[in-house]
N, C-alpha and C positions, 0 to 999 in steps of 0.2 A: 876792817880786815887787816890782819899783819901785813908787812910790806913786801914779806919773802913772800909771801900768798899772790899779792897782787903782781911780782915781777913772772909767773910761771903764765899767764895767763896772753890769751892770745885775741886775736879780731875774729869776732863769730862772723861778720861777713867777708872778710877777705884775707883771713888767717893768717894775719901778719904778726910779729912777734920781734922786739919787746914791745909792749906800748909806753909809749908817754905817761910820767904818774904827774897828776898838778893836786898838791894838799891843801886843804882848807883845814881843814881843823884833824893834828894828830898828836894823840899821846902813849906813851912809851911803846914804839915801835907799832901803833893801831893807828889807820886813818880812818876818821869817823866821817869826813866830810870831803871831797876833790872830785877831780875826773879824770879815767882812763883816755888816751888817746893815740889812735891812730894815722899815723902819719903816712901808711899806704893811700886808704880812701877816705880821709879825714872827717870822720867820725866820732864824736867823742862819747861817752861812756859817763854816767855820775855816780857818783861813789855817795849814799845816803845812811846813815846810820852804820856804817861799817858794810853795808851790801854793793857793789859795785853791780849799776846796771846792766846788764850786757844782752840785751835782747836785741834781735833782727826789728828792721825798720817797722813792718806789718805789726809790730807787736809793742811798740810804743808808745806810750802815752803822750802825745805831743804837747798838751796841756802840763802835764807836769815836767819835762824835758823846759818848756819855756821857762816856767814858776824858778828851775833849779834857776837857769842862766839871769835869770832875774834878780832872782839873791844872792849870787856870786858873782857878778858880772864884774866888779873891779878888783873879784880875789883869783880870776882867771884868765887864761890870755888872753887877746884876742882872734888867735887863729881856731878858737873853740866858741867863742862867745859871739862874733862879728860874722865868721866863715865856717862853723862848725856845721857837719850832717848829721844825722836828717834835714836838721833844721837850725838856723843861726837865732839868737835874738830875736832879729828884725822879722820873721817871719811871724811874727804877734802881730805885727799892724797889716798883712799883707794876706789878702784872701784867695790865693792861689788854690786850682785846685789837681792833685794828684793823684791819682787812683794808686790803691793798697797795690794794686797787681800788676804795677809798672816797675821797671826795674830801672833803676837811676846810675849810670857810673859814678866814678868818683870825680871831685872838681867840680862836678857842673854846679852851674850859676843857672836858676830859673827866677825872672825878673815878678815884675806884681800882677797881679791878675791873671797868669797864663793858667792855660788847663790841659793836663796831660791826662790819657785817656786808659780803659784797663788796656793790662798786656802788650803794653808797648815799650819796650825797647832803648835805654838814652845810653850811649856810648860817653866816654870820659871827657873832659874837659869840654863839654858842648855849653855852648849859651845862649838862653830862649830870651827874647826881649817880651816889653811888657803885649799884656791880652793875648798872646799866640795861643794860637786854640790847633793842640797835639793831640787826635784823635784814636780811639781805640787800633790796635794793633798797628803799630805803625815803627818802624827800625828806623833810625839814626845812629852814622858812625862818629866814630872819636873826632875830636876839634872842630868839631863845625858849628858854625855860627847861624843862629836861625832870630831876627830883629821882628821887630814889633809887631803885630798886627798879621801876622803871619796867618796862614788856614791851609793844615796840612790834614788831609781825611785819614779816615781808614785805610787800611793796605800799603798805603805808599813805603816807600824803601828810597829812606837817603844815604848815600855812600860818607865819606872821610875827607873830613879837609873842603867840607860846602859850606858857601855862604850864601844864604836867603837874603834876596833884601828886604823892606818894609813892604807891608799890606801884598805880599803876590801871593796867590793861591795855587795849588793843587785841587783838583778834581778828580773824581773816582767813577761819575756816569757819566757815560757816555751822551745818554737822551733820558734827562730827568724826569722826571721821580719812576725811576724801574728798579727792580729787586737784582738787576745784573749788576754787580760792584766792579770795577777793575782799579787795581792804582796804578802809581805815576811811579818811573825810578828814574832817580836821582847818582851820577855814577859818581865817583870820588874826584875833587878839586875842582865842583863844578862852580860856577859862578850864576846865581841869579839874581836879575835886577830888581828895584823895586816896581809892584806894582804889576806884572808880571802873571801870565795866567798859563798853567798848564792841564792840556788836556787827560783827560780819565786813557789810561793805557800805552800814555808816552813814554819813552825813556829818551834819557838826557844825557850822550855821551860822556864818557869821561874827560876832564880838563878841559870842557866845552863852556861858551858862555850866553845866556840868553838878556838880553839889553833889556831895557825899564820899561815895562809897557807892554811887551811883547805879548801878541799870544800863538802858543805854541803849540800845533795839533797835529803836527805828524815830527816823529824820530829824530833825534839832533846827534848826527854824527860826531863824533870825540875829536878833540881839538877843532871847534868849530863856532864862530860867534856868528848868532843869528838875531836878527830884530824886526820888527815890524809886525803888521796884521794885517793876514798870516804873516808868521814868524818865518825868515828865508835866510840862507847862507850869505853872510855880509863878508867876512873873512878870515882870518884862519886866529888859533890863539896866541901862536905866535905872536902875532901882529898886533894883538890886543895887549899881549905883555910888555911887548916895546911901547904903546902906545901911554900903557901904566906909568911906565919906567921912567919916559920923555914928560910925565905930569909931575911925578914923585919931584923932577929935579929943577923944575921950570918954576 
């Protein structure tokens, strides 16, 4: 495609404009070979035979998307080849699984093996460590970190600026195996430990923290660190912030 052709064109997912041109192979003003990119939600685009890819994610050949970066991979950056969406390189050795009808922001980092469920939800910059199992309909806000081993069901709702620690669960029944589902909500800059169990229909105040181990079966008021079994009000977050602070420097 000419190059004026390619500077008019914009991000079919988040209609950002200009994009990034990177050429492989171009002669007299045609690129036959490169890829568009996206510096909004970093995404990149391949440019093959003079066609520039530009399909929504659901609609990608992921297979052929790898093959390109495979053949270009030292004629192209790295922030397309290493860190590139849908899918970087390395996502060839890495059997994650996604569901078509999840919506991903931009930035996010999804580690190996994790599995994201239909119809749920990922807010931007989030980071799933490895085998977290993110189950159908389930919201997650921007920056929050959710580590390894993690098991979040159906329904649940996590706020902005959460951090999961390793292997703690969420729960959605209340008296297992019944057909009544309820989830867990998770409010914004909450803190959980690892290892860590919450009950089907809690919510977890905001800027509240639940300790490693915990399990938690009734309501955690905001600004609140609770620990033990049952989970109880140990002290305030304050106090937990100071107590960060006094480690960070020690």
């Amino acid at each position: 495609m000419n190059k004026k052709m390619l500077d008019i064109l914009a991000c079919p997912i988040c209609k950002h404009h200009p994009l990034e041109e990177f050429d492989v192979s171009v002669k007299d003003e045609l690129v036959y070979e490169g890829a568009l990119f996206c510096v909004e939600c970093s995404r990149y685009f391949p440019i093959t035979e003079e066609i520039p890819i530009m399909l929504p994610d659901e609609l990608r050949d992921k297979k052929q998307d790898i093959e390109f970066l495979e053949k270009y991979s030292k004629a192209l950056p790295e922030k397309i080849v290493k860190n590139g969406n849908p899918w970087p390189l390395w996502a060839k050795l890495v059997n994650n699984f996604i569901s078509e009808n999840a919506k991903i922001g931009s930035n996010v980092k999804i580690c190996h093996f994790a599995y994201i469920g239909d119809n749920t939800e990922i807010g931007d910059n989030v980071k799933i460590g490895s085998l977290a199992h993110i189950d159908y309909d389930v919201q997650i806000g921007e920056n929050t970190m959710i580590e390894g081993l993690v098991y979040i069901p159906p329904m649940s709702r996590i706020g902005k600026n959460v951090f999961i620690g390793p292997s703690a669960s969420l729960t959605n029944d209340t008296f297992p195996p019944s057909e009544k589902l309820i989830g867990v909500t998770i409010e914004d800059n909450v803190i959980i430990g690892s290892g860590a169990v919450i009950k089907a229909g809690v919510t977890i105040g905001k800027n509240s923290v639940v300790a490693m181990g915990a399990v938690v079966t009734k309501d955690v008021d905001p600004d609140t660190v609770v620990m033990g079994v049952p989970a109880k009000p140990s002290y305030s977050r304050e106090e937990y912030d100071k107590k960060q602070l006094n480690w960070k420097n020690n």
